[in-house]
N, C-alpha and C positions, 0 to 999 in steps of 0.2 A: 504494500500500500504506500503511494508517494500524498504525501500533504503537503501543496503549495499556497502561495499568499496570490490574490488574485492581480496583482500589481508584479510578481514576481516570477520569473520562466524557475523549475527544479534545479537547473543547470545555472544559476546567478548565483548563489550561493555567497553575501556578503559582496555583490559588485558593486552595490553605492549606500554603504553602509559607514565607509571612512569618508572625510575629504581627502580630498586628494593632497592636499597641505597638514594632514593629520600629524604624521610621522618626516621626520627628520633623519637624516643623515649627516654626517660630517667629520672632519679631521679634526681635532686637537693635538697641539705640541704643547707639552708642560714642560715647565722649567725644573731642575733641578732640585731645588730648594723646596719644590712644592711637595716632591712625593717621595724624596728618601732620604735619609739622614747620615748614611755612612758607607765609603765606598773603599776597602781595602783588600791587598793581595798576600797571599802568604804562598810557599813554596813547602817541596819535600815530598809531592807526594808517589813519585818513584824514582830508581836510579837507574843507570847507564846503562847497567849490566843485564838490565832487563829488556833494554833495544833490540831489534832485531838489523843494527846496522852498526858501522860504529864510524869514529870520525879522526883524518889526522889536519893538523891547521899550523901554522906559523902567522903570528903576528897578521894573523886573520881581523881585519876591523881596526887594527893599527895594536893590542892586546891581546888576540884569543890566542891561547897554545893548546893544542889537545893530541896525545899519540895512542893509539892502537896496542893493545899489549895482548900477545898471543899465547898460548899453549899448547903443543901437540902431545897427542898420543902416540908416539912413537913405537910401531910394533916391534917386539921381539922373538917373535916369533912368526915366522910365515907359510903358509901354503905352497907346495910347488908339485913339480912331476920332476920323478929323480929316473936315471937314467932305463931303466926296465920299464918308463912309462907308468909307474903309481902314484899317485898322489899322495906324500908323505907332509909332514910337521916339521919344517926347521927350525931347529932352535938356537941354533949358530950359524943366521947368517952376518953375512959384511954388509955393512952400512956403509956406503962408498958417496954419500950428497945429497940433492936435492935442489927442488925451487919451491919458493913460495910466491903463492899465485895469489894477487891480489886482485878479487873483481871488483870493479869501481863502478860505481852510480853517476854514470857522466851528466845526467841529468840532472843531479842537484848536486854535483861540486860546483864551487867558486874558483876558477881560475883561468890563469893566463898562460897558455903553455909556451916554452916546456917549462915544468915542476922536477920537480928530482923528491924520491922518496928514498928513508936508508932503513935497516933493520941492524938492529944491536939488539947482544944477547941480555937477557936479564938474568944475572948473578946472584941476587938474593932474593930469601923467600918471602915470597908473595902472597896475596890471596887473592885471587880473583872475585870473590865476591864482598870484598868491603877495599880493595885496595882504591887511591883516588890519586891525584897530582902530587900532593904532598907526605904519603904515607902509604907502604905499601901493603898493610896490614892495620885497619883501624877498624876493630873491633871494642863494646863494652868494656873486655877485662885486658886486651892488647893493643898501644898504638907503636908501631915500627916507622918510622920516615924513609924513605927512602936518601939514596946516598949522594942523588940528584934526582930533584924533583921530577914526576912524570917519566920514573924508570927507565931510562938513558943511559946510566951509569956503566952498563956492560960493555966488552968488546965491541967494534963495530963490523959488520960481517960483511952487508954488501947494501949496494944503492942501483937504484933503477932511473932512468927519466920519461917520463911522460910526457912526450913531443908532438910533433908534427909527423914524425914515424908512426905514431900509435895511433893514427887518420886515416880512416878507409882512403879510398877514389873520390866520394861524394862530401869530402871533408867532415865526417863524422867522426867523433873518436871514440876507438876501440875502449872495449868495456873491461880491460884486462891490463896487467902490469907482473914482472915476471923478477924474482930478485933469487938470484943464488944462493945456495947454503952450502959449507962445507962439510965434509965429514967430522972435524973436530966437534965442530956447533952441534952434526947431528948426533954426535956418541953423548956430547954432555944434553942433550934434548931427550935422549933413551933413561937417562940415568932416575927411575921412578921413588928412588930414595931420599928425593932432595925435591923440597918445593921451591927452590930455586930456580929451576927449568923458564925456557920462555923466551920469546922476544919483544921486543918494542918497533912497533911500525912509527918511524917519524916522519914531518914532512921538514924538508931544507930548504923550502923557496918563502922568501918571503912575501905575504900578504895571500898566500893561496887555505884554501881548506876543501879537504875531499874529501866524499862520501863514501865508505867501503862497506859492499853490500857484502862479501863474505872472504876469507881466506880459507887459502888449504896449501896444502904441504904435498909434493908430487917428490917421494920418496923413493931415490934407485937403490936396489939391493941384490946381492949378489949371493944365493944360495949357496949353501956349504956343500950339498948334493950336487950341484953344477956349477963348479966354479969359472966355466969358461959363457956360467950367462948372466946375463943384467935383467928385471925383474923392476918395473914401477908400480909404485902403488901409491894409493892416494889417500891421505889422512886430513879431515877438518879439525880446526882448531878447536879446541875444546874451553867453552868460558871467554871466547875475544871481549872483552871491555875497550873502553875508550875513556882517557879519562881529560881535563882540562881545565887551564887555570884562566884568568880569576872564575871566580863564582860570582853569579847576579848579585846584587845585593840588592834587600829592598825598595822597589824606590819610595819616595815621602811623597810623590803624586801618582805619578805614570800608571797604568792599571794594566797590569801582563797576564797574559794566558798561552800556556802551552811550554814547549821547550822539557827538558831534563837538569833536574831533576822538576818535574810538573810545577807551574805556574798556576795560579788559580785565582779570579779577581773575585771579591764578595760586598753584597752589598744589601743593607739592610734597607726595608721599606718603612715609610713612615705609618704609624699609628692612626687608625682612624680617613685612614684616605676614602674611604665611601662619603666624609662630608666634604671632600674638597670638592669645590667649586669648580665649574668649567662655562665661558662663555660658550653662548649659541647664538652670533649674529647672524646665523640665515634661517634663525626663529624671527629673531627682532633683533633691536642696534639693543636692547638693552637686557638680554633673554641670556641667564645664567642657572645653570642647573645644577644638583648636586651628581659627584658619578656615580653614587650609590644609588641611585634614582634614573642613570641612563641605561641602555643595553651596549653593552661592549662588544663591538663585533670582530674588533682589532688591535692587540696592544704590541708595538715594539721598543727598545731600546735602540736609542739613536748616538751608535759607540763615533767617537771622530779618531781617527789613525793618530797616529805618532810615531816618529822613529822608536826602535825598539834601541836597547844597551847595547852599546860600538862592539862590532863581533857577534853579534847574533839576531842577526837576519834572518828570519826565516828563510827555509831549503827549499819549502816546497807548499804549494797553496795549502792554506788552513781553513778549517769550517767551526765556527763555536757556537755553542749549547747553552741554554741554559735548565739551570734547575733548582727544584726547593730545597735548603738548606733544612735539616732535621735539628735546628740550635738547640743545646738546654745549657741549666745553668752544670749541668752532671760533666760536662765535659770544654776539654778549650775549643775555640768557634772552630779552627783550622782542623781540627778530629771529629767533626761533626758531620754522621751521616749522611749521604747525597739522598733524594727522591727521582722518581722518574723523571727523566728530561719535559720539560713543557716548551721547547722552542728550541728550533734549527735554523743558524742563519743564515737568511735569503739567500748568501752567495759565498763561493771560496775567496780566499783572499789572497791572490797572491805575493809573491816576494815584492815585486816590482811596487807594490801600492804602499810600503814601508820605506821604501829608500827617502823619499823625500815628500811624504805627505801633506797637500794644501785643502784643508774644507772636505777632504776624503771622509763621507761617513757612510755605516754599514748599518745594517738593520737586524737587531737580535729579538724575534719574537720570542714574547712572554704571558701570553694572552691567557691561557686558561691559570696561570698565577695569579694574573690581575684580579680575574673573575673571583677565585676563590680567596684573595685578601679582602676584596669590598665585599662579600657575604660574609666573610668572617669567619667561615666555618667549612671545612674539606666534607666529597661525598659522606664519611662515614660519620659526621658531626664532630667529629677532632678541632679543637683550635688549630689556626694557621701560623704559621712559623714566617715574621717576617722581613726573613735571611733567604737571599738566591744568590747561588755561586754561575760563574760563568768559566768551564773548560771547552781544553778541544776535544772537536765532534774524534777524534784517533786521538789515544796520546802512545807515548815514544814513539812517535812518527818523525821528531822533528826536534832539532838542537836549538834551533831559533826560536824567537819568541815572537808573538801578535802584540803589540803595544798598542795600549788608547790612552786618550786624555781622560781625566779623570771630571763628574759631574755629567755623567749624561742625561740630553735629554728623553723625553718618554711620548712617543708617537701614539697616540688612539683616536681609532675612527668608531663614532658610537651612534647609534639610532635614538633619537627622544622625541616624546612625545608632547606637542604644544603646553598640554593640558599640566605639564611639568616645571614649565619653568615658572623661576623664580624672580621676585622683582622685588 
C-alpha cells in the first residue's frame, strides 16, 4: 500500500521540503592559537639496526658521518664432490680471499661521482646490536668506546670507486661496487672465538652519502679433497648496522617526523573546542557558529615545510599519518600508546620540497579526530584523549627527516545550518 499527499508524486520524497538556502557549506582556516595549545617532538622510537638498508656518508650536509659495519659468517666447513664423484664435508679447507659486494641504492644516494668507498677490519669486540658512533658496545650494565669513533680503527684492506665506469651505455649507474679481501682478513673473519671479527664500510669522498641496500661476501675456497680446484661461495652479512655522528638534537621549534632513530611530532588539542566559534559569511556578513553545533565534513592540518637539520635530507618521498595519542598521567607522553591512524597525507613529499622550502604547505587529514574531540566522547563512550602524534606512513625507510614549522594551521570544511547561527 503506497500513501501519498495529494500535492505530492511517491517519488518526491522531501523535494521542496528544505530551501534551497537551508544548509550551508564552507571552508574554515583557524589559527593556531584557537585550537591547540602544544606542539612538541621527541625521538627514540627505533634504531638502525632495525633498517633494512644501511648508510655510508662523509661530511654529508657539510657534518653527517655515518659507516657500515659488517659481519660474516665465515664457513668452515664446506660441501664439495671429492675425486670418486661423492659429495663429502670439508673440514679443512683453504680460505684463499674474497670480494665484498656492495649493492647500492642509486636511487637514493646523494652524490657526485666518482666517490671512493674503503673497508677496514674491525679489531675489537663489538656488538652489533647496541654498538653506535661513539661506543662499540653500549649496553645497561657495559659501555666500551671505540678506539676511533665509528669503528675505523682497524687495518685498512681495500677501497673501490664508484665512477663513470660503474654507468651502463644509457648513463645509469650500476647498482653494485666490488672491494677485495684478502686471505689474512678472511682467516681473522673465520676466527668465531673473538667478537672482534668484522668490517667497517666507509665513505672517503667528501660531501657524498650512499645508500647500501645489502652486502655479501663472495668467498673463494679451495677444498682439501681437491686441491687443484677453486670453489665460491656466497655469504650475507650477518647484523650490517650503520651507525652516524652527530645525532639530531631536539629542536626548540622545528616539528620532525621520521628518520632513525624515529622522529615523532605531538600535539595536544585545546579543551572544549566544540564552543569555538567559526565565522559563516556566506550565511551572513555577521553569521558565527559554534563547531560543536556545525557538521564536519573535513578537517586537515595545514603543516608548512622547513628545511630539515644540515645532513638529513630526506632519501626518498615520505607520506605522514596521523593518530590519537592514548596520554595518561601513568606514563611519560613520549611512551604513550599510539591508536589507529585517522589521516593519511594527501600526498608524498619528496626530497626536493625540503631543500629550500617557500609557503610549501601539505595537508595532514584529521577529520574523524576532530569529530570525536567536539562530541567529546569515542564510539565506545571512552573520554577522548587530547594528544595526536604525527609519524611516517613507513618508518626505517629513511635517514632523513620531514621538517615543518611549528603552529599549524587547521583547514575544515563544515555544512551549517541557517537556523544555527549565532548573532
Amino acid at each position: 500500500m503506497v500513501i501519498t499527499c495529494g500535492r505530492e508524486l511517491p517519488t518526491d520524497v522531501g523535494g521542496t521540503l528544505l530551501p534551497a538556502d537551508a544548509l550551508r557549506t564552507f571552508e574554515v582556516i583557524i589559527d593556531p592559537s584557537d585550537f591547540f595549545d602544544i606542539d612538541t617532538t621527541f625521538t627514540g622510537f627505533d634504531e638502525t639496526r632495525n633498517a633494512d638498508f644501511t648508510v655510508v656518508a662523509h661530511e654529508f650536509g657539510g657534518r653527517v658521518e655515518a659507516n657500515t659495519l659488517v659481519r660474516f659468517n665465515v664457513p668452515l666447513r664446506i660441501g664439495t664432490v671429492d675425486t670418486t664423484g661423492t659429495v663429502v664435508t670439508d673440514s679443512m679447507p683453504t680460505l684463499l680471499g674474497g670480494r665484498v659486494v656492495i649493492s647500492l641504492d642509486t636511487a637514493r644516494s646523494d652524490v657526485d661521482l666518482p666517490v671512493a668507498l674503503s673497508l677496514y677490519r674491525i679489531e675489537e669486540d663489538w656488538d652489533p646490536t647496541s654498538a653506535n658512533w661513539t661506543n662499540r658496545v653500549d649496553t645497561a650494565g657495559t659501555v666500551l668506546p671505540w678506539t676511533q669513533p665509528g669503528g675505523r680503527g682497524g687495518a685498512f684492506v681495500d677501497s673501490a670507486v664508484w665512477s663513470m665506469a660503474n654507468v651502463d651505455a644509457d648513463g645509469n649507474a650500476l647498482d653494485s661496487l666490488v672491494i677485495d679481501v684478502d686471505s689474512q682478513t678472511i682467516a681473522l673473519w673465520s676466527d668465531t672465538s673473538t667478537r672482534a671479527r668484522g668490517g667497517a664500510l666507509v665513505m672517503e669522498t667528501s660531501g657524498a652519502r650512499v645508500r647500501i641496500a645489502d652486502v655479501l661476501l663472495r668467498l673463494d675456497i679451495r677444498p682439501s679433497v681437491k686441491p687443484d680446484t677453486v670453489v665460491t661461495t656466497t655469504v650475507r652479512s650477518a647484523n650490517p648496522i650503520f651507525v652516524y655522528d652527530p645525532p639530531v638534537e631536539r629542536p626548540a621549534t622545528t616539528l620532525l617526523v621520521g628518520g632513525i632513530p624515529e622522529w615523532r611530532t605531538y600535539l595536544r588539542w585545546r579543551d572544549g573546542i566544540d564552543t569555538l566559534s567559526i565565522p559563516c559569511p556566506q550565511i551572513s556578513a555577521d553569521c558565527v557558529v559554534r563547531l560543536g553545533d556545525a557538521n564536519i565534513n573535513y578537517a586537515a592540518l595545514l603543516m608548512r615545510l622547513t628545511q630539515p637539520p644540515a645532513g638529513f635530507l630526506p632519501q626518498d618521498s615520505t607520506r605522514i599519518i596521523s593518530a590519537p595519542l592514548l596520554a595518561s598521567e601513568l606514563s611519560p607522553l613520549e611512551r604513550s600508546p599510539l591508536g589507529n591512524a585517522v589521516g593519511v597525507g594527501i600526498e608524498f613529499l619528496g626530497p626536493d620540497r625540503f631543500v629550500d622550502p617557500v609557503d610549501d604547505v601539505t595537508q595532514i587529514p584529521v577529520t574523524p579526530f576532530l569529530r570525536r574531540l567536539v562530541a567529546d566522547t569515542t564510539s565506545d563512550g571512552a573520554p577522548v584523549s587530547p594528544w595526536m602524534a604525527l609519524l611516517p606512513l613507513v618508518s626505517r625507510f629513511d635517514l632523513g627527516i620531514a621538517a615543518f614549522e611549528p603552529n599549524p594551521k587547521l583547514r575544515v570544511v563544515v555544512t551549517v545550518a541557517r537556523e544555527l547561527q549565532l548573532r
